[in-house]
C-alpha positions as a Markdown table, in Angstrom:
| # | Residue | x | y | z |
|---|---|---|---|---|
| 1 | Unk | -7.6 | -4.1 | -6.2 |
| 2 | Unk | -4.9 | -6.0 | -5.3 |
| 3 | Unk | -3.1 | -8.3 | -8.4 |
| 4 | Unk | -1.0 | -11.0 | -7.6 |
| 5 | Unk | 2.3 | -9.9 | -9.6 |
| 6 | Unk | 3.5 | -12.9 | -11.3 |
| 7 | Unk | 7.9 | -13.4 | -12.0 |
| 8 | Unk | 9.0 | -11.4 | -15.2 |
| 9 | Unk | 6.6 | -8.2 | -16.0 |
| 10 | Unk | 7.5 | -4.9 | -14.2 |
| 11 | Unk | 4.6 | -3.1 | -11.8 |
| 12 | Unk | 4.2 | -0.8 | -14.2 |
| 13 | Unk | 3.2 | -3.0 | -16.9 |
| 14 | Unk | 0.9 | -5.0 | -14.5 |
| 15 | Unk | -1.1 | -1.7 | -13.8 |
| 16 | Unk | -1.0 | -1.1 | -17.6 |
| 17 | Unk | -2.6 | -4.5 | -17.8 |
| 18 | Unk | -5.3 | -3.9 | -15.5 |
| 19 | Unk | -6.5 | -0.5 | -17.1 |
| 20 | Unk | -6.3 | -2.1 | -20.7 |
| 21 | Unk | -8.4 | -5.6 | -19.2 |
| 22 | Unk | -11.0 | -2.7 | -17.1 |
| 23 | Unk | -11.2 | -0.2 | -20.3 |
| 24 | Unk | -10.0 | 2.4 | -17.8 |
| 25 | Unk | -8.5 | 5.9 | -18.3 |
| 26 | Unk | -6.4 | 5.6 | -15.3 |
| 27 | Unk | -4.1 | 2.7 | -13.1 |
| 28 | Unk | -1.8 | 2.9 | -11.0 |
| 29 | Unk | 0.3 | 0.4 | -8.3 |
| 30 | Unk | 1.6 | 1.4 | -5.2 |
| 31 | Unk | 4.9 | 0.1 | -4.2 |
| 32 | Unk | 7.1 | -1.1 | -7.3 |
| 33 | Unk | 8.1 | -4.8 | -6.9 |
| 34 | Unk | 10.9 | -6.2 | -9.0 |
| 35 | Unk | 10.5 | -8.0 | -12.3 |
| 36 | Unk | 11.7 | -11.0 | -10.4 |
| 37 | Unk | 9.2 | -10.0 | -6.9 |
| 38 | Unk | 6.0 | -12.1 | -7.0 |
| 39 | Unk | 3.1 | -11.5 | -4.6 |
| 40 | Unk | 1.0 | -8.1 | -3.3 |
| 41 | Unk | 0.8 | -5.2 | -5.7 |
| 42 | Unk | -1.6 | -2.8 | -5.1 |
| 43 | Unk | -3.4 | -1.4 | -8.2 |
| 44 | Unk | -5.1 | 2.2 | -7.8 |
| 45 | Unk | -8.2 | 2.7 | -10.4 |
| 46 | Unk | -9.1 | 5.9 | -11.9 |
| 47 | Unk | -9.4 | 8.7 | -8.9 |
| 48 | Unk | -7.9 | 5.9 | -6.6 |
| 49 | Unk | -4.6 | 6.6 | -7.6 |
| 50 | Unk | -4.0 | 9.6 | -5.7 |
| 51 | Unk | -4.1 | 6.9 | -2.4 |
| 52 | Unk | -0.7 | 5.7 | -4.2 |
| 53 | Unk | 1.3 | 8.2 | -2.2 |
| 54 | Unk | 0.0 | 7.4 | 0.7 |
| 55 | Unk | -0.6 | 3.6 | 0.9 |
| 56 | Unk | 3.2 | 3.4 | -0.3 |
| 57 | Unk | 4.6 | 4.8 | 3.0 |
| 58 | Unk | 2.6 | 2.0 | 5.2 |
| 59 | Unk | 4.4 | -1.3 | 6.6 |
| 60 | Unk | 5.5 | -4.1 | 4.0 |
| 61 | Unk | 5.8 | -7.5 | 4.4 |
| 62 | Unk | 7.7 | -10.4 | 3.0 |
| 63 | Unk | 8.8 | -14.1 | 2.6 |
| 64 | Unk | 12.6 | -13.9 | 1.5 |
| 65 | Unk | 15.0 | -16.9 | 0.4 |
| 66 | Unk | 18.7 | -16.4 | 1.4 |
| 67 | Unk | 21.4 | -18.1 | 0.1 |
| 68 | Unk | 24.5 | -17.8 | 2.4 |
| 69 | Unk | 27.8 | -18.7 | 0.8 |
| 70 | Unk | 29.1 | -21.0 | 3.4 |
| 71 | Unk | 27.0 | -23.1 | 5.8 |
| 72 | Unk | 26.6 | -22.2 | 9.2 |
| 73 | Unk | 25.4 | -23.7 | 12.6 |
| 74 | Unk | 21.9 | -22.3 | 12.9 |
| 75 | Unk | 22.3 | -21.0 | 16.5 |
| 76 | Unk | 24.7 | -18.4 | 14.8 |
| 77 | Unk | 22.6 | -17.8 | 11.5 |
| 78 | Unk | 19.4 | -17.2 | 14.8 |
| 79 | Unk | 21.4 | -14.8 | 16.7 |
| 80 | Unk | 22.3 | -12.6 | 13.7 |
| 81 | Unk | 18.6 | -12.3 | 12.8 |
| 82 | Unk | 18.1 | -11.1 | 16.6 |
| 83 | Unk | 20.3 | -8.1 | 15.8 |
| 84 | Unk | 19.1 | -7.3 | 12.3 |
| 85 | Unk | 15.4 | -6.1 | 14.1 |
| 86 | Unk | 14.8 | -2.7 | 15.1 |
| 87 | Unk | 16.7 | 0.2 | 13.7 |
| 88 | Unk | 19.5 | -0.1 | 10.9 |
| 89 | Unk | 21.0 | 1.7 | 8.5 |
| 90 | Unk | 21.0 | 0.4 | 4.5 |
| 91 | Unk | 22.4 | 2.2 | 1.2 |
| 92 | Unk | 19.8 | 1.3 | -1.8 |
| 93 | Unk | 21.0 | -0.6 | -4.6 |
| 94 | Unk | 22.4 | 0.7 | -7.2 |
| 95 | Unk | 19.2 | -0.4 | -9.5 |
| 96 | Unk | 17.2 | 1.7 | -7.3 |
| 97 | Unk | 14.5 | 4.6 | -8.7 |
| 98 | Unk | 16.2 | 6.2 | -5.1 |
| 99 | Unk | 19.2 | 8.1 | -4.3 |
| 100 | Unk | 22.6 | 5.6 | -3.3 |
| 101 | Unk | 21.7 | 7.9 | 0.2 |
| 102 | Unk | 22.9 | 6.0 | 3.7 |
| 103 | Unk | 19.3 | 5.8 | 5.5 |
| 104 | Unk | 17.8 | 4.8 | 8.6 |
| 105 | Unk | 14.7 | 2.2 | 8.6 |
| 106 | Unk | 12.7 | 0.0 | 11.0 |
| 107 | Unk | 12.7 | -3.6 | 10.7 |
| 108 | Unk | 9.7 | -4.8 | 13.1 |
| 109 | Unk | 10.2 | -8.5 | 13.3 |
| 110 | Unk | 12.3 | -11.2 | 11.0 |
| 111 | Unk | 11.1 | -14.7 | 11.7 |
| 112 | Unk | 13.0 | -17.3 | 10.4 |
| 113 | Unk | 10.6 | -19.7 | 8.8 |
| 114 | Unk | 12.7 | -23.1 | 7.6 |
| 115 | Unk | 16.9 | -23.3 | 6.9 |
| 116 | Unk | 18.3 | -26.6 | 4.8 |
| 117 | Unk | 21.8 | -26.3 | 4.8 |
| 118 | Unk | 22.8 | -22.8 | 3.2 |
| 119 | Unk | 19.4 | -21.8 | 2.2 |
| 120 | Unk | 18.0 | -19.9 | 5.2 |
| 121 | Unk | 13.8 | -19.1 | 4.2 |
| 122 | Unk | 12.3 | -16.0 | 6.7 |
| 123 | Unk | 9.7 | -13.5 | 6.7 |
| 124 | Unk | 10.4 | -10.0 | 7.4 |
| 125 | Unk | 8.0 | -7.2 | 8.9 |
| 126 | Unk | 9.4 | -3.9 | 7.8 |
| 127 | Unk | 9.3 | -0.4 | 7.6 |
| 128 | Unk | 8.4 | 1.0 | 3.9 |
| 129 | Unk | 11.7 | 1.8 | 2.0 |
| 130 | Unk | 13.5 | -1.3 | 3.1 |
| 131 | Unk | 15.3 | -3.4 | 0.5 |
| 132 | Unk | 15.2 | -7.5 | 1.2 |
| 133 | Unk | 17.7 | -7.8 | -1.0 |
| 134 | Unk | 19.9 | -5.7 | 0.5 |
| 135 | Unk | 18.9 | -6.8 | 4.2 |
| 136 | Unk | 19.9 | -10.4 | 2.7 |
| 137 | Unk | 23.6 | -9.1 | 1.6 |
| 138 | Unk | 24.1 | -7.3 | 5.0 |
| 139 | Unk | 23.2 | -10.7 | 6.9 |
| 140 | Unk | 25.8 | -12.6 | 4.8 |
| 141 | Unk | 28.1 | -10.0 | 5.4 |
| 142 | Unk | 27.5 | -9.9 | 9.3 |
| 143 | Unk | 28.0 | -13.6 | 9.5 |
| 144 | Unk | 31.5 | -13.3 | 7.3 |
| 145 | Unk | 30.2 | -15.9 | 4.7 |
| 146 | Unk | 28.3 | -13.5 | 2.1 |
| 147 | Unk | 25.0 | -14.2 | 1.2 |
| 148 | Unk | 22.3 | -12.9 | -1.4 |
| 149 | Unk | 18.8 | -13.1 | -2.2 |
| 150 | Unk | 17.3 | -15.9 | -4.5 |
| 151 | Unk | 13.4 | -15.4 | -4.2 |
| 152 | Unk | 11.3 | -12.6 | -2.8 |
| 153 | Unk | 7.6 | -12.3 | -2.5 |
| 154 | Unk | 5.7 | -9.9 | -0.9 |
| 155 | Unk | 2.8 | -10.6 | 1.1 |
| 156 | Unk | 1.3 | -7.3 | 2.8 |
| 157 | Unk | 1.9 | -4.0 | 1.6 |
| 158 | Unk | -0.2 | -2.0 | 4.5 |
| 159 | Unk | -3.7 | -3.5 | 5.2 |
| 160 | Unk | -3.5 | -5.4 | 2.1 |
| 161 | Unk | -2.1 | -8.9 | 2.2 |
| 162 | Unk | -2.7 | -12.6 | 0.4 |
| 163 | Unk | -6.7 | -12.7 | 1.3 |
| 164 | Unk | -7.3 | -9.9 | -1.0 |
| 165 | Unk | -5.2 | -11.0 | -3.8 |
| 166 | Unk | -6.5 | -12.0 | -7.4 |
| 167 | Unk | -4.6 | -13.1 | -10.8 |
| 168 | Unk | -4.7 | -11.4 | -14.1 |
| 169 | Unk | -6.7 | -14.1 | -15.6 |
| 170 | Unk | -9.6 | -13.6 | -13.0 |
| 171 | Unk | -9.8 | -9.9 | -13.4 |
| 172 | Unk | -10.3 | -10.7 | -17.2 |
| 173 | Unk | -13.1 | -13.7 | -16.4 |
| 174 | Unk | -15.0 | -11.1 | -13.7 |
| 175 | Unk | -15.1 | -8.5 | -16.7 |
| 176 | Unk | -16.1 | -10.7 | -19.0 |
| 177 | Unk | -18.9 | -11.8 | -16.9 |
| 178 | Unk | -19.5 | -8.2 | -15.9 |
| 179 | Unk | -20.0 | -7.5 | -19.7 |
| 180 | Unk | -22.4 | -10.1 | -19.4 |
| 181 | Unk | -24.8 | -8.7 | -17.6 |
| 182 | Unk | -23.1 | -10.3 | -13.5 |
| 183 | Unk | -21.3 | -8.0 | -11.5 |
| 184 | Unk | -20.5 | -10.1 | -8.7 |
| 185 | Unk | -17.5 | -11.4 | -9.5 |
| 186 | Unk | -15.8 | -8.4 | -10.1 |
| 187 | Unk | -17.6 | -6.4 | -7.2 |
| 188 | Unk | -15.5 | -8.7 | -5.2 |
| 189 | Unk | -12.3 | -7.4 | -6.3 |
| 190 | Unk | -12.9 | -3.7 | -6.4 |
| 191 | Unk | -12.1 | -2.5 | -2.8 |
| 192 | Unk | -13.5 | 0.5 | -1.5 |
| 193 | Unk | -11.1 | 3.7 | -0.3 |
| 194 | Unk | -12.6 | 3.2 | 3.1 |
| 195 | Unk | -11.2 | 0.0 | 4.0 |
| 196 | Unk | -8.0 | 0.5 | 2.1 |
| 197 | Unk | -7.1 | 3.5 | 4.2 |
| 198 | Unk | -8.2 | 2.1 | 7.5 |
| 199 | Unk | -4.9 | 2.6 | 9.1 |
| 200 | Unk | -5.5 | 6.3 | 8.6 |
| 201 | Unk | -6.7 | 8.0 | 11.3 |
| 202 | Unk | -10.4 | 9.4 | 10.9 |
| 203 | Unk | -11.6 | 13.0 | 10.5 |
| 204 | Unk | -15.7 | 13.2 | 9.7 |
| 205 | Unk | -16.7 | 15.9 | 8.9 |
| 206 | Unk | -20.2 | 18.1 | 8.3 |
| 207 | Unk | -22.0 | 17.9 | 5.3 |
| 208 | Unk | -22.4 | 21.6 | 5.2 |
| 209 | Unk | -18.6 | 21.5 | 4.4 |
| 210 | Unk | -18.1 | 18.8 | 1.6 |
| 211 | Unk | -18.8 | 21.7 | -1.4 |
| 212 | Unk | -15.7 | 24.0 | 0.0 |
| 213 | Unk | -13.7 | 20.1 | 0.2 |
| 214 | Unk | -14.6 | 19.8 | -3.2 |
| 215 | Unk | -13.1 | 22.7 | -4.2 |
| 216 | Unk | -9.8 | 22.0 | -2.1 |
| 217 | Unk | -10.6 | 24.8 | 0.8 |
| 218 | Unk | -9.6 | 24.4 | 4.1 |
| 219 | Unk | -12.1 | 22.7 | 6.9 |
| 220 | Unk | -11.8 | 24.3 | 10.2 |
| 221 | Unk | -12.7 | 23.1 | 13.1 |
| 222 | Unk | -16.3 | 24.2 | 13.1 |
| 223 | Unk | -16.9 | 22.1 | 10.1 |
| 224 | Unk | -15.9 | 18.9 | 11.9 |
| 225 | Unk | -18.0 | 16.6 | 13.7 |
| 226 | Unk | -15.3 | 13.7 | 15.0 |
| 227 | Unk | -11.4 | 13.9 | 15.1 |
| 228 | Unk | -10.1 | 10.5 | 15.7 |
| 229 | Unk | -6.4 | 8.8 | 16.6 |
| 230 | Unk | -3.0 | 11.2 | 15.9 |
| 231 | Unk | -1.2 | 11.1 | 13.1 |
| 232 | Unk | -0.8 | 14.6 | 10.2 |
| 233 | Unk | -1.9 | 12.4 | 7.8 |
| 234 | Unk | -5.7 | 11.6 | 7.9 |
| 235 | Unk | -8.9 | 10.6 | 6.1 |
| 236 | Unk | -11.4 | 12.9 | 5.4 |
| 237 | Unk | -15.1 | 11.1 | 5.8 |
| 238 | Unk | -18.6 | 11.9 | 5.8 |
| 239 | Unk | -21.5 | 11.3 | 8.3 |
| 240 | Unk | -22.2 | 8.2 | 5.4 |
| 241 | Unk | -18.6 | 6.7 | 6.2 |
| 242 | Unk | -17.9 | 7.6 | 2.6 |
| 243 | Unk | -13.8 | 8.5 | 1.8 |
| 244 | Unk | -14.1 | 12.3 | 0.6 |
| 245 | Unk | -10.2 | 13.1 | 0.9 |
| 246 | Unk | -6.9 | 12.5 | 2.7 |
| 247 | Unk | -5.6 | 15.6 | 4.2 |
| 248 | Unk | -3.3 | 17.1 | 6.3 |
| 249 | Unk | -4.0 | 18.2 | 10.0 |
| 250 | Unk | -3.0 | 21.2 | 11.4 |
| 251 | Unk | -3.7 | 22.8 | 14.8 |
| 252 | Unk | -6.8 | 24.1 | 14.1 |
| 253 | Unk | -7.7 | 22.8 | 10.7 |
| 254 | Unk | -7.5 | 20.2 | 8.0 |
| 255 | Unk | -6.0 | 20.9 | 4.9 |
| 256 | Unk | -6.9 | 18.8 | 1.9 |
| 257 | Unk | -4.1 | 17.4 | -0.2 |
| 258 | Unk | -6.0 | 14.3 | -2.1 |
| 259 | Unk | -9.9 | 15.1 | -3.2 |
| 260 | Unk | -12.0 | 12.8 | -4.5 |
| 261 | Unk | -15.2 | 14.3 | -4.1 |
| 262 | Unk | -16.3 | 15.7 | -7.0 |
| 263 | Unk | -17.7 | 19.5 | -7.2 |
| 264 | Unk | -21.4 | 19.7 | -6.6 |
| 265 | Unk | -21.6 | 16.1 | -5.7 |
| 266 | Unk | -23.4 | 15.9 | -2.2 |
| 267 | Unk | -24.3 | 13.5 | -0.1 |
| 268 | Unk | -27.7 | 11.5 | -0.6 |
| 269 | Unk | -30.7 | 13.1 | 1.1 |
| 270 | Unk | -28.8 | 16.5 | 2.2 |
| 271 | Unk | -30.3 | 19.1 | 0.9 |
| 272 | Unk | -27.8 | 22.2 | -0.4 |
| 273 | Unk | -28.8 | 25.6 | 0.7 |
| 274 | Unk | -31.0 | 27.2 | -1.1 |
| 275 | Unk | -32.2 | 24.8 | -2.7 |
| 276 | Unk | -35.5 | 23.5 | -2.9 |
| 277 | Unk | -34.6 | 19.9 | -4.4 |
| 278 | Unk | -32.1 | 17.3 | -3.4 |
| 279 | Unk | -28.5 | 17.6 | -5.1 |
Protein backbone atom coordinates (compact mmCIF):
# COMPACT_ATOMS: atom_id res chain seq x y z
CA UNK A 1 0.00 0.00 0.00
CA UNK A 2 1.03 3.30 -0.43
CA UNK A 3 0.58 5.83 3.01
CA UNK A 4 0.58 9.32 2.57
CA UNK A 5 3.67 10.21 5.16
CA UNK A 6 2.44 13.09 7.10
CA UNK A 7 5.45 16.06 8.56
CA UNK A 8 7.12 14.76 11.88
CA UNK A 9 7.19 10.78 12.13
CA UNK A 10 10.17 8.94 10.46
CA UNK A 11 9.38 6.04 7.56
CA UNK A 12 10.12 3.71 9.86
CA UNK A 13 7.69 4.47 12.36
CA UNK A 14 4.94 4.93 9.67
CA UNK A 15 5.61 1.18 8.57
CA UNK A 16 5.52 0.35 12.26
CA UNK A 17 2.19 1.97 12.29
CA UNK A 18 0.80 0.17 9.54
CA UNK A 19 1.78 -3.41 10.77
CA UNK A 20 0.46 -2.57 14.44
CA UNK A 21 -3.14 -0.92 12.68
CA UNK A 22 -3.09 -4.49 10.12
CA UNK A 23 -2.01 -6.93 13.11
CA UNK A 24 0.82 -7.89 10.85
CA UNK A 25 4.05 -9.80 11.54
CA UNK A 26 5.91 -7.90 8.99
CA UNK A 27 6.10 -3.98 7.23
CA UNK A 28 8.30 -2.42 5.54
CA UNK A 29 8.69 1.14 3.36
CA UNK A 30 10.67 1.55 0.46
CA UNK A 31 12.50 4.67 0.08
CA UNK A 32 13.06 6.58 3.54
CA UNK A 33 11.60 10.10 3.42
CA UNK A 34 12.63 12.73 6.00
CA UNK A 35 10.75 13.43 9.23
CA UNK A 36 10.07 16.72 7.54
CA UNK A 37 9.24 14.86 3.72
CA UNK A 38 5.46 14.52 3.26
CA UNK A 39 3.85 12.52 0.38
CA UNK A 40 4.50 8.80 -1.28
CA UNK A 41 5.84 6.06 0.98
CA UNK A 42 5.58 2.80 -0.15
CA UNK A 43 4.67 0.25 2.61
CA UNK A 44 5.67 -3.57 1.83
CA UNK A 45 3.33 -6.14 3.86
CA UNK A 46 4.38 -9.36 5.13
CA UNK A 47 6.27 -11.43 2.07
CA UNK A 48 6.00 -8.00 0.06
CA UNK A 49 8.83 -6.60 1.70
CA UNK A 50 11.41 -8.40 -0.19
CA UNK A 51 10.10 -5.92 -3.39
CA UNK A 52 11.73 -3.12 -1.03
CA UNK A 53 15.07 -3.63 -2.66
CA UNK A 54 13.92 -3.41 -5.77
CA UNK A 55 11.15 -0.81 -5.97
CA UNK A 56 13.76 1.56 -4.13
CA UNK A 57 16.12 1.67 -7.14
CA UNK A 58 13.09 2.94 -9.60
CA UNK A 59 12.66 6.78 -10.56
CA UNK A 60 11.38 9.31 -7.80
CA UNK A 61 9.51 12.23 -8.10
CA UNK A 62 9.02 15.54 -6.30
CA UNK A 63 7.47 18.98 -5.68
CA UNK A 64 10.43 21.08 -3.89
CA UNK A 65 10.27 24.65 -2.35
CA UNK A 66 13.53 26.67 -2.69
CA UNK A 67 14.40 29.46 -0.95
CA UNK A 68 17.25 31.49 -2.68
CA UNK A 69 19.05 33.97 -0.48
CA UNK A 70 18.94 36.86 -2.75
CA UNK A 71 16.28 37.60 -5.53
CA UNK A 72 16.97 36.97 -8.91
CA UNK A 73 15.52 37.86 -12.45
CA UNK A 74 13.78 34.70 -13.38
CA UNK A 75 15.33 34.37 -16.87
CA UNK A 76 18.52 33.61 -14.81
CA UNK A 77 16.93 31.38 -12.00
CA UNK A 78 15.20 29.40 -15.79
CA UNK A 79 18.49 29.01 -17.34
CA UNK A 80 20.18 27.45 -14.32
CA UNK A 81 17.44 24.88 -14.05
CA UNK A 82 18.30 24.10 -17.84
CA UNK A 83 21.77 22.97 -16.82
CA UNK A 84 20.85 21.19 -13.58
CA UNK A 85 18.95 18.21 -16.03
CA UNK A 86 20.82 15.27 -17.17
CA UNK A 87 23.93 14.04 -15.46
CA UNK A 88 25.53 15.61 -12.26
CA UNK A 89 27.47 14.89 -9.70
CA UNK A 90 26.21 15.41 -5.67
CA UNK A 91 28.02 14.47 -2.26
CA UNK A 92 25.06 13.11 0.26
CA UNK A 93 24.45 15.05 3.26
CA UNK A 94 26.06 14.54 6.05
CA UNK A 95 22.62 13.14 7.82
CA UNK A 96 22.63 10.63 5.20
CA UNK A 97 22.19 6.44 6.12
CA UNK A 98 24.95 6.76 2.84
CA UNK A 99 28.57 7.20 2.46
CA UNK A 100 29.68 11.32 2.18
CA UNK A 101 30.92 9.43 -1.46
CA UNK A 102 31.04 12.10 -4.68
CA UNK A 103 28.38 10.18 -7.06
CA UNK A 104 26.98 10.48 -10.41
CA UNK A 105 22.95 10.65 -10.85
CA UNK A 106 20.38 11.41 -13.50
CA UNK A 107 18.11 14.20 -13.16
CA UNK A 108 15.29 13.58 -16.01
CA UNK A 109 13.35 16.79 -16.04
CA UNK A 110 13.00 19.92 -13.42
CA UNK A 111 9.97 21.98 -14.20
CA UNK A 112 9.71 25.05 -12.54
CA UNK A 113 6.17 25.27 -11.39
CA UNK A 114 5.54 29.00 -9.72
CA UNK A 115 8.50 31.69 -8.34
CA UNK A 116 7.32 34.84 -5.96
CA UNK A 117 10.16 36.75 -5.38
CA UNK A 118 12.97 34.46 -3.67
CA UNK A 119 10.82 31.50 -3.26
CA UNK A 120 11.33 29.47 -6.48
CA UNK A 121 8.37 26.16 -6.31
CA UNK A 122 9.56 23.11 -9.05
CA UNK A 123 9.05 19.58 -9.53
CA UNK A 124 11.87 17.33 -10.24
CA UNK A 125 11.98 13.94 -12.17
CA UNK A 126 14.97 12.08 -10.90
CA UNK A 127 17.03 9.20 -10.74
CA UNK A 128 16.85 7.11 -7.28
CA UNK A 129 19.61 8.26 -4.87
CA UNK A 130 19.17 11.90 -5.59
CA UNK A 131 18.91 14.37 -2.64
CA UNK A 132 16.38 17.61 -3.31
CA UNK A 133 17.86 19.05 -0.74
CA UNK A 134 21.05 18.92 -1.83
CA UNK A 135 20.04 19.67 -5.67
CA UNK A 136 18.36 22.95 -3.90
CA UNK A 137 21.93 24.03 -2.20
CA UNK A 138 23.83 23.39 -5.48
CA UNK A 139 21.23 25.72 -7.51
CA UNK A 140 21.83 28.55 -4.94
CA UNK A 141 25.26 27.94 -5.15
CA UNK A 142 25.38 28.01 -9.12
CA UNK A 143 23.42 31.23 -9.11
CA UNK A 144 26.03 32.86 -6.32
CA UNK A 145 23.17 33.74 -3.99
CA UNK A 146 22.88 30.41 -1.82
CA UNK A 147 19.75 28.84 -1.51
CA UNK A 148 18.20 25.84 0.61
CA UNK A 149 15.21 23.77 0.73
CA UNK A 150 12.06 24.73 2.86
CA UNK A 151 9.41 22.00 1.85
CA UNK A 152 9.72 18.68 0.09
CA UNK A 153 7.06 16.19 -0.87
CA UNK A 154 7.31 13.34 -2.83
CA UNK A 155 4.93 12.39 -5.27
CA UNK A 156 5.96 9.10 -7.35
CA UNK A 157 8.36 6.74 -6.07
CA UNK A 158 8.36 4.20 -9.32
CA UNK A 159 4.81 3.38 -10.64
CA UNK A 160 3.37 4.64 -7.49
CA UNK A 161 2.32 8.16 -7.26
CA UNK A 162 -0.72 10.52 -5.51
CA UNK A 163 -3.77 8.23 -7.08
CA UNK A 164 -2.70 5.41 -5.03
CA UNK A 165 -2.10 7.20 -1.83
CA UNK A 166 -4.19 6.76 1.53
CA UNK A 167 -3.91 8.35 5.21
CA UNK A 168 -3.28 6.55 8.43
CA UNK A 169 -6.70 7.26 9.57
CA UNK A 170 -8.28 5.44 6.48
CA UNK A 171 -6.20 2.36 6.82
CA UNK A 172 -7.55 2.12 10.41
CA UNK A 173 -11.43 2.89 9.25
CA UNK A 174 -10.99 0.09 6.18
CA UNK A 175 -9.87 -2.41 9.07
CA UNK A 176 -12.22 -1.55 11.17
CA UNK A 177 -14.84 -2.21 8.68
CA UNK A 178 -12.93 -5.25 7.52
CA UNK A 179 -13.31 -6.55 11.14
CA UNK A 180 -16.78 -5.93 10.55
CA UNK A 181 -17.48 -8.31 8.27
CA UNK A 182 -16.74 -5.48 4.57
CA UNK A 183 -13.69 -5.96 2.91
CA UNK A 184 -14.01 -3.51 0.25
CA UNK A 185 -12.63 -0.74 1.58
CA UNK A 186 -9.44 -2.09 2.51
CA UNK A 187 -9.21 -4.42 -0.69
CA UNK A 188 -8.76 -1.10 -2.33
CA UNK A 189 -5.72 -0.29 -0.75
CA UNK A 190 -3.83 -3.55 -0.72
CA UNK A 191 -2.02 -3.52 -4.17
CA UNK A 192 -1.06 -6.63 -5.83
CA UNK A 193 2.98 -7.46 -6.64
CA UNK A 194 1.82 -7.58 -10.18
CA UNK A 195 1.05 -4.13 -10.76
CA UNK A 196 3.63 -2.80 -8.38
CA UNK A 197 6.45 -4.26 -10.37
CA UNK A 198 5.10 -3.44 -13.74
CA UNK A 199 8.18 -1.70 -14.80
CA UNK A 200 9.97 -4.90 -14.47
CA UNK A 201 10.42 -6.67 -17.36
CA UNK A 202 8.44 -10.10 -17.67
CA UNK A 203 9.67 -13.72 -17.47
CA UNK A 204 6.55 -16.43 -17.42
CA UNK A 205 7.35 -19.27 -16.90
CA UNK A 206 5.99 -23.17 -16.93
CA UNK A 207 4.09 -24.50 -14.25
CA UNK A 208 6.05 -27.65 -14.31
CA UNK A 209 8.82 -25.36 -12.92
CA UNK A 210 7.21 -23.26 -9.96
CA UNK A 211 8.14 -26.36 -7.24
CA UNK A 212 12.16 -26.09 -8.07
CA UNK A 213 11.22 -21.84 -7.86
CA UNK A 214 9.96 -22.56 -4.66
CA UNK A 215 12.79 -23.94 -3.52
CA UNK A 216 15.12 -21.20 -5.01
CA UNK A 217 16.66 -23.48 -8.04
CA UNK A 218 17.52 -22.15 -11.09
CA UNK A 219 14.92 -22.02 -14.28
CA UNK A 220 16.52 -22.64 -17.50
CA UNK A 221 15.43 -21.94 -20.46
CA UNK A 222 13.37 -25.04 -21.10
CA UNK A 223 11.22 -24.11 -18.21
CA UNK A 224 10.21 -20.80 -19.73
CA UNK A 225 7.43 -20.01 -21.86
CA UNK A 226 7.87 -15.96 -22.57
CA UNK A 227 10.99 -13.75 -22.08
CA UNK A 228 9.93 -10.15 -22.33
CA UNK A 229 11.87 -6.48 -22.50
CA UNK A 230 15.86 -6.32 -21.31
CA UNK A 231 16.83 -5.53 -18.27
CA UNK A 232 19.02 -8.39 -15.38
CA UNK A 233 16.50 -7.58 -13.16
CA UNK A 234 13.00 -9.30 -13.91
CA UNK A 235 9.72 -10.68 -12.66
CA UNK A 236 9.14 -14.18 -12.44
CA UNK A 237 5.24 -14.91 -13.49
CA UNK A 238 3.00 -17.76 -14.05
CA UNK A 239 0.70 -18.75 -17.01
CA UNK A 240 -2.07 -17.09 -14.25
CA UNK A 241 -0.17 -13.56 -14.39
CA UNK A 242 0.49 -14.31 -10.73
CA UNK A 243 4.13 -12.57 -9.19
CA UNK A 244 6.11 -15.93 -8.14
CA UNK A 245 9.70 -14.11 -7.85
CA UNK A 246 12.05 -11.37 -8.99
CA UNK A 247 15.13 -12.85 -10.33
CA UNK A 248 18.13 -12.33 -12.00
CA UNK A 249 18.78 -13.15 -15.81
CA UNK A 250 21.52 -14.73 -17.04
CA UNK A 251 22.43 -16.03 -20.52
CA UNK A 252 20.79 -18.92 -20.44
CA UNK A 253 18.89 -18.95 -17.21
CA UNK A 254 17.00 -17.10 -14.43
CA UNK A 255 18.26 -17.08 -11.13
CA UNK A 256 15.87 -16.45 -8.35
CA UNK A 257 16.89 -13.83 -5.72
CA UNK A 258 13.24 -12.88 -4.19
CA UNK A 259 10.65 -15.95 -3.79
CA UNK A 260 7.42 -15.65 -2.82
CA UNK A 261 5.96 -18.70 -3.77
CA UNK A 262 5.55 -20.85 -1.12
CA UNK A 263 6.81 -24.68 -1.26
CA UNK A 264 4.18 -27.04 -2.46
CA UNK A 265 1.93 -24.29 -3.41
CA UNK A 266 0.89 -24.78 -7.07
CA UNK A 267 -1.11 -23.22 -9.31
CA UNK A 268 -4.98 -23.78 -9.36
CA UNK A 269 -6.14 -26.66 -11.62
CA UNK A 270 -2.42 -27.96 -12.35
CA UNK A 271 -2.10 -31.11 -11.47
CA UNK A 272 1.63 -32.11 -9.72
CA UNK A 273 3.04 -35.28 -11.08
CA UNK A 274 2.17 -38.05 -9.70
CA UNK A 275 -0.47 -37.19 -8.34
CA UNK A 276 -3.86 -38.19 -8.63
CA UNK A 277 -5.56 -35.04 -6.99
CA UNK A 278 -5.11 -31.35 -7.51
CA UNK A 279 -2.36 -29.59 -5.14
Amino acid sequence: MVIDKPKGPTSHQVSAWVRSILGLKKAGHVGTLDPNVTGVLPVGLEKATRLADYLHEEGKEYVSLLLLHKELEFEKVESVFREFTGEIYQFPPVRSAVARNLRKRKIYSLRILEHQGRNILFRANVESGVYVRTLCRDIGDALLVGGNMIELRRVRSGPLDETHLTTLQTLKDAYTFYRDGDAEMISKLILDPEDVTSNFPKVVVKDSAIDALAHGSTVFRNGIIEDRGEGEIVRVMSLKGELLAMGRREKDYIKPEAVFVDRGIYPKGWKKEGEGKHA
